[in-house]
C-alpha positions in Angstrom: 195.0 -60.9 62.9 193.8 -59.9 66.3 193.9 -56.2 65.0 192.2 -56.6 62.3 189.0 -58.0 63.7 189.6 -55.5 66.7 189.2 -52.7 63.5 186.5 -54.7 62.4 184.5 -54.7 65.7 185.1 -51.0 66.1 183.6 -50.3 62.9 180.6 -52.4 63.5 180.0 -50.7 67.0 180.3 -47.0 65.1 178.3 -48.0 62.7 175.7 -49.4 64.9 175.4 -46.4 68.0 174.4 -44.0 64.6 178.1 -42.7 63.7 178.4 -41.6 60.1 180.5 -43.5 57.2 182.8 -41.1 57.1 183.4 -40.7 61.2 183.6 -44.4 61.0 186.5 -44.2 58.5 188.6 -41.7 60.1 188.0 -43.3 63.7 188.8 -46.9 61.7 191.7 -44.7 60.5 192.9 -43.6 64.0 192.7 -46.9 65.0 194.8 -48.6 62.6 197.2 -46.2 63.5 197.2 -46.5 66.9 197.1 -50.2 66.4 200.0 -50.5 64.5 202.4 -48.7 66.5 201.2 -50.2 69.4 202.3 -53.6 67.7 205.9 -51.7 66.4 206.8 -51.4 69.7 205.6 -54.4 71.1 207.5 -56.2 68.3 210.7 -54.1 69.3 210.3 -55.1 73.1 209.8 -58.9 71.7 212.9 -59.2 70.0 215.1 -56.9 72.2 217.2 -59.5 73.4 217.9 -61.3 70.1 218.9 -57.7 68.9 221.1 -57.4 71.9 222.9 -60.6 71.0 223.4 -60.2 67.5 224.7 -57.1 68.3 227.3 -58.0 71.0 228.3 -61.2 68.7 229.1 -58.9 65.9 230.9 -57.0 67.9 233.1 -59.9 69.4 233.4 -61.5 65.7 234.8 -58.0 64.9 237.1 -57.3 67.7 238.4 -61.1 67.2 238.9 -60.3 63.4 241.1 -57.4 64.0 243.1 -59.3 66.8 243.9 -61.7 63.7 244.3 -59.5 61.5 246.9 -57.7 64.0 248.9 -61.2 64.4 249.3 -62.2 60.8 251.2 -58.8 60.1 253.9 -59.9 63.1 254.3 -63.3 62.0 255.0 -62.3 58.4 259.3 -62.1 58.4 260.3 -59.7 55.0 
């Protein structure tokens, strides 16, 4: 939300220091842009260590499945 009235209030600045319509667009444009990557990798940097964890408890689930899975085939007598 805070982007979007920071687009908002860039447009109205353009369009009030004389800028034209269409450099308002394309710096509104550039903006948006800018803005949304900016918030990507803010986002990314947020959640970084949820990621981490998820990704190191998959990993133990896995390595734990495979230990199972390992000592069910020795247990089995033919």
């Amino acid at each position: 939300m805070i982007e979007f009235l920071f687009l908002l209030a860039f447009a109205f600045v353009l369009v009030f220091t004389g800028v034209s319509i269409v450099g308002m667009l394309f710096a509104v444009l550039i903006g948006f842009v800018v803005m949304a990557l900016a918030g990507m990798i803010g986002m990314m940097f947020k959640l970084l260590p949820w990621l981490i964890l998820i990704a190191v408890a998959v990993w133990l689930y896995k390595d734990r499945k495979g230990e199972q899975r390992h000592c069910r085939h020795y247990r089995r007598r033919p």
